[in-house]
C-alpha positions in Angstrom: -15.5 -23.1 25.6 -12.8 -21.1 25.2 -9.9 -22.0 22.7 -7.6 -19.6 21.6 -3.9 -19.8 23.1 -1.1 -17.5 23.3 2.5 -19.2 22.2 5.7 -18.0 21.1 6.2 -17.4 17.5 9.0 -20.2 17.7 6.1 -22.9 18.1 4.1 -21.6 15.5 3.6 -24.3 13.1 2.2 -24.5 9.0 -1.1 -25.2 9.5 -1.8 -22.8 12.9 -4.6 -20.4 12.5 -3.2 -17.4 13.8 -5.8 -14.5 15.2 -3.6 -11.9 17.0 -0.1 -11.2 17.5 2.1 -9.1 20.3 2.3 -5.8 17.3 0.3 -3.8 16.1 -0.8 -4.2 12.6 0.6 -1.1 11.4 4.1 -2.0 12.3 4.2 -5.5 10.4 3.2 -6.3 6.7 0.3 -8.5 8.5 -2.6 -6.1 8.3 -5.1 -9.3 8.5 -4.5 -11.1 11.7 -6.9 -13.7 11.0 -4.9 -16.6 9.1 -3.9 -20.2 8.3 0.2 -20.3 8.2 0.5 -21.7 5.0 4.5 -21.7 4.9 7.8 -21.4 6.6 8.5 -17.7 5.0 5.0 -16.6 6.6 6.7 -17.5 10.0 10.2 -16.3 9.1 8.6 -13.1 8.2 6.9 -12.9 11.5 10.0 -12.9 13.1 11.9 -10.5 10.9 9.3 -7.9 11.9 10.1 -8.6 15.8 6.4 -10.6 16.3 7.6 -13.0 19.4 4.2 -14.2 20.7 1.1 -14.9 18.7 -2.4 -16.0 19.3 -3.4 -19.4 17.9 -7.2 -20.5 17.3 -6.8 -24.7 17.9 -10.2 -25.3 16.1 -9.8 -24.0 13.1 -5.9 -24.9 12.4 -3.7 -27.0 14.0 -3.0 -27.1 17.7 -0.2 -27.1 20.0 0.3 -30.6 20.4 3.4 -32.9 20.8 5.8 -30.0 21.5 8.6 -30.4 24.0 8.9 -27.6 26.6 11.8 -25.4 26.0 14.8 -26.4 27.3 15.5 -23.4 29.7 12.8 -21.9 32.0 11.6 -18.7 30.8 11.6 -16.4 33.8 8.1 -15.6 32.9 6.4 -19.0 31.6 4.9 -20.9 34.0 6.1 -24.3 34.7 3.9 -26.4 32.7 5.4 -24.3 29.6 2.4 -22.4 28.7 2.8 -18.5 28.3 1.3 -16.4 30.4 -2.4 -15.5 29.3 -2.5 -19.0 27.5 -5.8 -20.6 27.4 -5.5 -24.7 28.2 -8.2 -26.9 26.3 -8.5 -30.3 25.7 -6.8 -31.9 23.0 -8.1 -30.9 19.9 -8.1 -34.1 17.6 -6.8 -32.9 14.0 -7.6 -35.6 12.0 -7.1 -35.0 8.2 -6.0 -32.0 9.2 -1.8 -31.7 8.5 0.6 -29.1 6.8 0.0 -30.1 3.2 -4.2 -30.2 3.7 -5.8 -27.3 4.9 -9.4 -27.1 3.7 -10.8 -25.0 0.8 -13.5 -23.8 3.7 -11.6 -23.4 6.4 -9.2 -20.7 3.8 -12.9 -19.2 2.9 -13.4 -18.4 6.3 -10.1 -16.9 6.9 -10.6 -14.3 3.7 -13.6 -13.5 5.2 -12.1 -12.6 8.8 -9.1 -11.1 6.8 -11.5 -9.0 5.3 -13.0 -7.7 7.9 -10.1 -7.0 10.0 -8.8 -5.0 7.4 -11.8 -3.3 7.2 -11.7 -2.0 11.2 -7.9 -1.5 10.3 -9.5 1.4 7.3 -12.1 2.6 9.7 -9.1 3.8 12.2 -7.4 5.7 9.3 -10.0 7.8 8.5 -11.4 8.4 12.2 -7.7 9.5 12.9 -7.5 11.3 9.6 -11.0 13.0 10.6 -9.6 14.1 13.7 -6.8 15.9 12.1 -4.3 13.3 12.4 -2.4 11.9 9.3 -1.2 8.3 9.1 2.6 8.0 8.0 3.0 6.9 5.1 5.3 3.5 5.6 2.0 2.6 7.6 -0.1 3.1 3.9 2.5 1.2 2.7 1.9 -1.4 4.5 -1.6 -1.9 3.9 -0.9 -2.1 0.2 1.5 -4.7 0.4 -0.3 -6.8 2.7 -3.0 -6.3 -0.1 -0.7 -6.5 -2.9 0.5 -9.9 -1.6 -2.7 -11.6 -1.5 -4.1 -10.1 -5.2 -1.4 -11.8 -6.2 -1.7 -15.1 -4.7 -5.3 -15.3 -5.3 -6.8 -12.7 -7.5 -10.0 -15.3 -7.7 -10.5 -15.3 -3.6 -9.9 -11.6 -3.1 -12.2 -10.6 -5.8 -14.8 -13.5 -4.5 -14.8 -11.6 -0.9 -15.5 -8.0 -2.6 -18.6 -9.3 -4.1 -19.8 -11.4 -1.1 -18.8 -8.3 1.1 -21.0 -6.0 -1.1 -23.5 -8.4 -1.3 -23.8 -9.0 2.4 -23.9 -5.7 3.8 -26.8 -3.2 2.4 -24.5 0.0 3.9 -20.8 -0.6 3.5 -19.4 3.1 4.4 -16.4 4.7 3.4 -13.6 2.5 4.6 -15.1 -1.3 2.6 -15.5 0.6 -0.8 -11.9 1.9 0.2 -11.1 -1.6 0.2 -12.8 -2.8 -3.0 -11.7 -0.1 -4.7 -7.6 -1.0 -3.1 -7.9 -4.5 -4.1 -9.3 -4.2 -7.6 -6.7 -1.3 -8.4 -3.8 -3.0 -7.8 -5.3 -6.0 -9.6 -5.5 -3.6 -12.7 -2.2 -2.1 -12.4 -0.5 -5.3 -12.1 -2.0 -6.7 -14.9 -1.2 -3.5 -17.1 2.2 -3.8 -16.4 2.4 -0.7 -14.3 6.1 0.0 -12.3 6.5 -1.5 -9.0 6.4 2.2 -7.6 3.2 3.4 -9.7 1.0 0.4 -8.5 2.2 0.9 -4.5 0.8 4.8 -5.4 -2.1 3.5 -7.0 -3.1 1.4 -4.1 -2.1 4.1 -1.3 -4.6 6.4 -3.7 -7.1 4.2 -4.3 -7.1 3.5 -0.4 -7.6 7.4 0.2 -9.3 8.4 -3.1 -12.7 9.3 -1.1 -11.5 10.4 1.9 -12.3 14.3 1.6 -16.2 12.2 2.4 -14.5 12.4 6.2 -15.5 16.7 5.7 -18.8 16.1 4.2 -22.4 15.5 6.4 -22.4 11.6 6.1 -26.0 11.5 5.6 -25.3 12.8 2.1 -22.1 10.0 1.3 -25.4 7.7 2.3 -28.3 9.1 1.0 -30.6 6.6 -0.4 -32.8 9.3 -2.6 -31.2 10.9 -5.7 -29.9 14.4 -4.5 -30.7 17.4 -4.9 -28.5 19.9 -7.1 -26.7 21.5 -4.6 -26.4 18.4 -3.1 -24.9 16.8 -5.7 -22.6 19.9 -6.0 -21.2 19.7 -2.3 -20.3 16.2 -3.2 -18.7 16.9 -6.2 -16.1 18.9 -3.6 -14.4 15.9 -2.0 -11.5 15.3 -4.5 -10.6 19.0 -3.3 -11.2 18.5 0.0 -9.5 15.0 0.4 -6.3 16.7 -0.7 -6.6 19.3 1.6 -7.0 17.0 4.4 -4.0 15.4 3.7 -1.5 18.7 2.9 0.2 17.9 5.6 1.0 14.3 4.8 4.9 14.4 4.8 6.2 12.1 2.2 3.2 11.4 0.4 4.0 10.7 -3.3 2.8 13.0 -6.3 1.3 10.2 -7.7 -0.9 9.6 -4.6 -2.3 13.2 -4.4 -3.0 12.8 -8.1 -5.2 10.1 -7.4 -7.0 11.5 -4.9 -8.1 14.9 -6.8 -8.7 13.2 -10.5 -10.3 10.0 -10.1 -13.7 12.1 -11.2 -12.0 13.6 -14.1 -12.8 12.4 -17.2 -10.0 12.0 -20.9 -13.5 13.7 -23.1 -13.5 16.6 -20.2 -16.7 15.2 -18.3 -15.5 15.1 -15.4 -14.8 17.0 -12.1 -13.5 18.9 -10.0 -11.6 21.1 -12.7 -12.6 19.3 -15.8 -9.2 18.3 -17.1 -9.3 16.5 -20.3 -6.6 13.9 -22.2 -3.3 13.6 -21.0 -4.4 16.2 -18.4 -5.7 13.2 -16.5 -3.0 11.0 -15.0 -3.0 7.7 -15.9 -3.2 6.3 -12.0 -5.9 8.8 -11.4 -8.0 7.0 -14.3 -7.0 3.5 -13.6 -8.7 4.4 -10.0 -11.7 6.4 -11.5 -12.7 2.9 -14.0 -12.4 1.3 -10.4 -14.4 3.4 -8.8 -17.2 3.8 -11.4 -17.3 0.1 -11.7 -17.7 -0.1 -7.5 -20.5 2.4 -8.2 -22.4 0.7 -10.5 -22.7 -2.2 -8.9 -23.7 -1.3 -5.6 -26.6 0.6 -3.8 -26.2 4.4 -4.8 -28.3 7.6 -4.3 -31.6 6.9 -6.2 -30.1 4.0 -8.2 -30.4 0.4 -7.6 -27.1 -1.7 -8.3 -26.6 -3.5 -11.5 -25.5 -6.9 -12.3 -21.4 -7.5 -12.6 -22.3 -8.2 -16.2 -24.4 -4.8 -17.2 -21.5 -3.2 -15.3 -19.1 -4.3 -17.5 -20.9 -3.4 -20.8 -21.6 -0.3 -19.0 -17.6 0.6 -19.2 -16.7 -1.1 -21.9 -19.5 2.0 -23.6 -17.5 4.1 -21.7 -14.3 3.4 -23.5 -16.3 3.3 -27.0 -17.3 6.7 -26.0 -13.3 8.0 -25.0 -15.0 8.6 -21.9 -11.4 6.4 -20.1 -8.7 5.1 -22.2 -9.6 2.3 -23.9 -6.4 0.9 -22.9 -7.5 1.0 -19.5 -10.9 -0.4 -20.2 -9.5 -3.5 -21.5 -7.4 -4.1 -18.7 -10.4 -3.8 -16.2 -12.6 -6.4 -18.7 -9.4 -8.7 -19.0 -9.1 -8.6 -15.1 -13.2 -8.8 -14.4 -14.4 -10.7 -17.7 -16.7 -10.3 -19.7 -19.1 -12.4 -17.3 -17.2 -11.5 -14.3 -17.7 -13.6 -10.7 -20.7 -13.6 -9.8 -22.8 -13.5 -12.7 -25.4 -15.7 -13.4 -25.8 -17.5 -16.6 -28.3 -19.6 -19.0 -25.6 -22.6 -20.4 -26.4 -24.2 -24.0 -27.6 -27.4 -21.8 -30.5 -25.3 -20.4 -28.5 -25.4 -16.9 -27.9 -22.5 -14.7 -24.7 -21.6 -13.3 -23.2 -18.6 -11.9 -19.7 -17.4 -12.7 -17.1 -18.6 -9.7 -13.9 -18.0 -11.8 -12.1 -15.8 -14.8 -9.3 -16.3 -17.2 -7.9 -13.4 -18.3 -6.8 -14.6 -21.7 -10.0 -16.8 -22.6 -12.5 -14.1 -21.0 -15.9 -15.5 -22.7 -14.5 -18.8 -20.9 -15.0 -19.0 -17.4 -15.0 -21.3 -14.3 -18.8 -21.9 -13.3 -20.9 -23.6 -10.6 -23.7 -25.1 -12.4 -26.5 -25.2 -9.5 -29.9 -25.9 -11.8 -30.6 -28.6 -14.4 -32.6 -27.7 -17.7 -35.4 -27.8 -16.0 -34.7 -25.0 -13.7 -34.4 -27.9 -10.4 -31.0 -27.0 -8.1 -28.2 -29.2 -8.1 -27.8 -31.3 -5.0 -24.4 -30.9 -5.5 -23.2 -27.8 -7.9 -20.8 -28.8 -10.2 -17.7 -26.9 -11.1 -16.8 -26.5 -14.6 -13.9 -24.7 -16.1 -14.9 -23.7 -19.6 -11.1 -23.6 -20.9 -11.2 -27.1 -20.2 -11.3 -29.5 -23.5 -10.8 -32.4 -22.1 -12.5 -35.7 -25.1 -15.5 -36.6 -23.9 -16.6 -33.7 -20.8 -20.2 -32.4 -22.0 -19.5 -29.5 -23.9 -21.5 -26.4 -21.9 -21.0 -22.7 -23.8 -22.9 -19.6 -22.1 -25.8 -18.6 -24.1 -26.7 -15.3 -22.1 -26.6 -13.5 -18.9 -29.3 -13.8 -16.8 -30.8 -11.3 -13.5 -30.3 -13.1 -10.4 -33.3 -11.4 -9.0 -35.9 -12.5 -12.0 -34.2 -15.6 -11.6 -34.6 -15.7 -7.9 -31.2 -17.3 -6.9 -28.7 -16.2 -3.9 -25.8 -15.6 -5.5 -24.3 -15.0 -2.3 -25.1 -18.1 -0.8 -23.5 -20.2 -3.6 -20.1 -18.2 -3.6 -19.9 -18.9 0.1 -20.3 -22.5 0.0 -17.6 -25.1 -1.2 -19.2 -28.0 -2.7 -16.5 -30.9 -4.0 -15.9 -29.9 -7.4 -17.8 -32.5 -10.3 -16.4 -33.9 -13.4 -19.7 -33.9 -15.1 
């Protein structure tokens, strides 16, 4: 049965879930259409931007009930005061369901659609970009405050849906590592302290960083065999050709370009296209290049299985031993990720198993875990949740003692980041 209704943005209510709107998502700062309203501003924000009618989804929010019929007769509302296109259900009963409760789940499932919308929203950049036309840039703009916004409300959620993003799909293409890569780079320039206008470059770079890939066969951006040298040479060409796709962009930011040309180039000269070396390399074009060799490492590449968030992390943090990036930078991603970051599993001093579900950025050996197997390697009925920072008298006292491989350990890491058990003081 049908259950979505259309209804003017002056009955929205805290608590709806919204799933479309009368604009397009390039001309509001809502690039995911898929969401609870979680506040008056989120509705006063809709209006600013000239949204009038929006789509609501009655079972999984709150629904239109108990509101009085305006009190003049639009001339195109129907009498019973639906708008047109409205779809009439039954009452939806919303028990424990009200503006201050709006369940952990129900906010997972919204990320996820969030995700995925903004996803599509990426794919139609670069099929318009690969058919020669440019997007403007107030639209990029957009994008990376819309993602800007929610990093910043919950870096722990939006870093939970890259993993269970990579995780779930074995081929993610261009525009969901576009995404990841977004996200987690704006994450890092926040936290580094980065000006309000190098982070919004940052993100617009880190959103078009691999978009000379649009030129290049795509059988080679997904090859699952290691490539061959020349190969590997044509790919080596798409900083180059990114920026040449995108000569035309008017208004595009220096900053922005840089990105998208250095994020191979390395501060010890390693790197490519041109092999720049120090100060050569510009500080967002490296922020984007530790994010994009992190994405790399732990996801399916050309003759290379992924590796664990954990090995990933020592893998940098070599990296910036080696003055292969700024170890200035490299910090900043291991303060941000942790040194077990989300979604690692790990043995506990107890003999549980528990898999990494939270970070602190100041306490980084400390993090928030799901404990799913007892000592003797039996899953929890319920997982409990454990904040490691926490030292409260009397709580057990768990400490990690090592990571562990979730595939020699034969646990779904996945499937435990997607649930929401009630959390456990044990």
């Amino acid at each position: 049965m049908k259950t979505r209704k259309r209804i003017r943005v002056d009955q929205l209510k805290t608590g709806m879930y919204v799933v479309g709107m009368d604009q397009p998502w390039y001309k509001t700062p809502f690039l995911l259409h898929h969401f609870l309203v979680q506040s008056q501003e989120t509705i006063d924000e809709l209006v600013r931007h000239g949204v009038r009618e929006v789509t609501i989804d009655p079972m999984k929010g709150l629904d239109l009930v108990d509101t009085p019929p305006p009190a003049e007769q639009q001339p195109d509302t129907p009498e019973n005061g639906t708008m047109p296109g409205a779809v009439e259900t039954p009452s939806v009963s919303n028990t424990g369901l009200n503006d201050h409760r709006i369940s952990s789940l129900a906010v997972a499932r919204a990320d996820q659609l969030a995700y995925q919308e903004a996803e599509s929203a990426i794919e139609r950049v670069f099929e318009d970009l690969n058919g020669g036309t440019v997007p403007p840039v107030s639209t990029l703009k957009t994008i990376v405050g819309c993602f800007l916004s929610r990093a910043l409300q919950d870096r722990t959620a939006m870093m939970t849906q890259i993993l269970l993003q990579q995780m779930r799909r074995f081929d993610r293409g261009l525009a969901g590592h576009a995404i990841d890569t977004c996200i987690l780079s704006l994450i890092f320039a926040s936290e580094y302290g980065m000006e309000e206008q190098d982070v919004e470059q940052v993100g617009i770079g880190a959103l078009l960083h691999d978009v000379g890939y649009v030129r290049l066969p795509r059988n080679l951006y997904r090859a699952r065999h290691r490539l061959a040298s020349n190969e590997e040479e044509l790919m080596r060409q798409h900083p180059r050709l990114g920026l040449t796709l995108l000569a035309a962009a008017k208004g595009l930011p220096e900053g922005v370009r840089s990105v998208i040309v250095e994020h191979h180039e390395r501060i010890d000269g390693s790197g490519y296209p041109s092999r720049l070396s120090g100060a050569a390399v510009s500080p967002l074009g490296q922020l984007v290049g530790i994010v994009d060799t992190y994405q790399s490492l732990v996801t399916h590449q050309a003759g290379r299985m992924p590796l664990s968030p954990f090995q990933a992390i020592r893998n940098l943090f070599m990296l910036g031993e080696k003055r292969t990036f700024d170890k200035a930078f490299v910090e900043v991603a291991i303060k941000c990720l942790g040194v077990y970051p989300i979604g690692s599993v790990v043995k506990l001093n107890t003999g549980e198993r528990a898999i990494v579900v939270g970070v602190h950025p100041e306490q980084r050996l400390k993090p928030t875990l799901k404990v799913i197997m007892d000592p003797n390697g039996e899953s929890y009925a319920d997982p409990i949740i454990v904040d490691l920072t926490d030292t409260e008298s009397g709580a057990l006292k768990r400490t990690i003692l090592t990571a562990l491989d979730p595939g020699t350990e034969q646990i779904n890491v996945a499937a435990y980041l997607d649930s929401t058990p009630r959390e456990n003081a044990a």
